[in-house]
C-alpha positions as CSV (number, residue, x, y, z in Angstrom):
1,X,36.0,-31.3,-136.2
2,X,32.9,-31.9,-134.8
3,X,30.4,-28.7,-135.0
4,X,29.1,-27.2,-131.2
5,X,26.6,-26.0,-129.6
6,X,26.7,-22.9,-127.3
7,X,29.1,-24.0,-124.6
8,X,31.5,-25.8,-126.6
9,X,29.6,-29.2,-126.6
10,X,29.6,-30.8,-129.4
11,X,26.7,-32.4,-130.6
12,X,28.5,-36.1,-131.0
13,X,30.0,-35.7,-127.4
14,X,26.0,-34.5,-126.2
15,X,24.6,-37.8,-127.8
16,X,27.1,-39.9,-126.6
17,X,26.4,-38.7,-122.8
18,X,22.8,-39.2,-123.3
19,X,23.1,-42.8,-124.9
20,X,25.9,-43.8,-121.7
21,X,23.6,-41.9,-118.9
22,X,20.5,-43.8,-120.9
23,X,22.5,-47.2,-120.4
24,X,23.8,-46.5,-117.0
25,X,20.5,-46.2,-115.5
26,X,19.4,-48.9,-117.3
27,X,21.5,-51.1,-115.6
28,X,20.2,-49.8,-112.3
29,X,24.4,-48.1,-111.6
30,X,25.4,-44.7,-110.1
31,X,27.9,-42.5,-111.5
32,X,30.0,-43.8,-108.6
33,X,29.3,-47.7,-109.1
34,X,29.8,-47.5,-113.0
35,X,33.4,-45.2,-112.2
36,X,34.6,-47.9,-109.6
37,X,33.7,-50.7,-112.5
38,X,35.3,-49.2,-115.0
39,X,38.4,-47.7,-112.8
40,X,38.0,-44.3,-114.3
41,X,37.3,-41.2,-112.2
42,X,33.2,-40.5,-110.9
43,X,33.5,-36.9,-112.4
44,X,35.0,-38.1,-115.5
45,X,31.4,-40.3,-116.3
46,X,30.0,-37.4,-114.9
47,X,31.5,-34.6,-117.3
48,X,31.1,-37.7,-120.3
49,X,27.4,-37.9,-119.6
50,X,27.2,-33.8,-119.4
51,X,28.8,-33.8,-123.1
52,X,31.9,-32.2,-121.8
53,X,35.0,-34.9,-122.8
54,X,35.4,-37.0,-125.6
55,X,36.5,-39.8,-124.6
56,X,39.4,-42.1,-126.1
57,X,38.5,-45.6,-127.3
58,X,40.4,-47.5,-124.6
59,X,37.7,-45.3,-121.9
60,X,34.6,-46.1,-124.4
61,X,35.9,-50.2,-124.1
62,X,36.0,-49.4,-120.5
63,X,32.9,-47.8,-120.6
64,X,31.3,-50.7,-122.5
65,X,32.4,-53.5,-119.9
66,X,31.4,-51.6,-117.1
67,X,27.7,-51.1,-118.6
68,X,28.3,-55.0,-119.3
69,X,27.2,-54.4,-123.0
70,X,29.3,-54.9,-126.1
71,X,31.3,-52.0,-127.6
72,X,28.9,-52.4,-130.9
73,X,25.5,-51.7,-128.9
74,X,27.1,-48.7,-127.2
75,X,27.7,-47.0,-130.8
76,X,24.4,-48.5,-132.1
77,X,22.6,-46.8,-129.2
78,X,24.3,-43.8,-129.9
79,X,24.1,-43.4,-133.4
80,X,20.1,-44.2,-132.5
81,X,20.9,-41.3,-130.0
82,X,18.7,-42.1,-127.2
83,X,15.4,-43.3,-129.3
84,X,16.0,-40.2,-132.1
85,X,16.6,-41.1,-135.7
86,X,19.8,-42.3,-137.2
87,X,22.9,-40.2,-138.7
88,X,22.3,-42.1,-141.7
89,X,18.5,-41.0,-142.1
90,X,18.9,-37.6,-140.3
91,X,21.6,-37.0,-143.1
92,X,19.0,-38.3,-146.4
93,X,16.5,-35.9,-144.8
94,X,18.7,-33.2,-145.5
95,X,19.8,-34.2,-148.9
């Protein structure tokens, strides 16, 4: 299990609704636009961005195609979480 924050967030979930809000405004889409493209619910990318759901895979592919990036750059981005250092060197800092 993933650790959390106050609020029950956890911090994977956090990072991954900054790195999909970073992307969707990239792209130039609202929370509406990228929902109709990827045929999932408007408050569902909204409570993903927010840090609130963990999504399944098969919504992350969605997700992906929507953003009309690959599946690979969405976890790169993340694991960059939004410009911040990697897992891997956030993890040898600790060590």
């Amino acid at each position: 299990m993933a650790k959390t924050k106050a609020g029950g967030k956890s911090k994977a979930n956090a990072a991954l609704g900054r790195t999909l809000y970073a992307l969707r405004i990239e792209k130039g889409y609202s929370q509406e636009e990228l929902s109709f493209r990827c045929e999932i619910d408007r408050s569902y990318v909204s409570q993903l961005e927010r840090g609130e759901k963990e999504p399944c895979l098969g919504v992350l592919v969605k997700l992906s195609e929507g953003l009309d990036t690959d599946l690979s750059e969405l976890f790169r981005r993340f694991e960059g979480d939004s410009g911040g250092p990697s897992i891997a060197k956030r993890n040898a800092r600790i060590r």
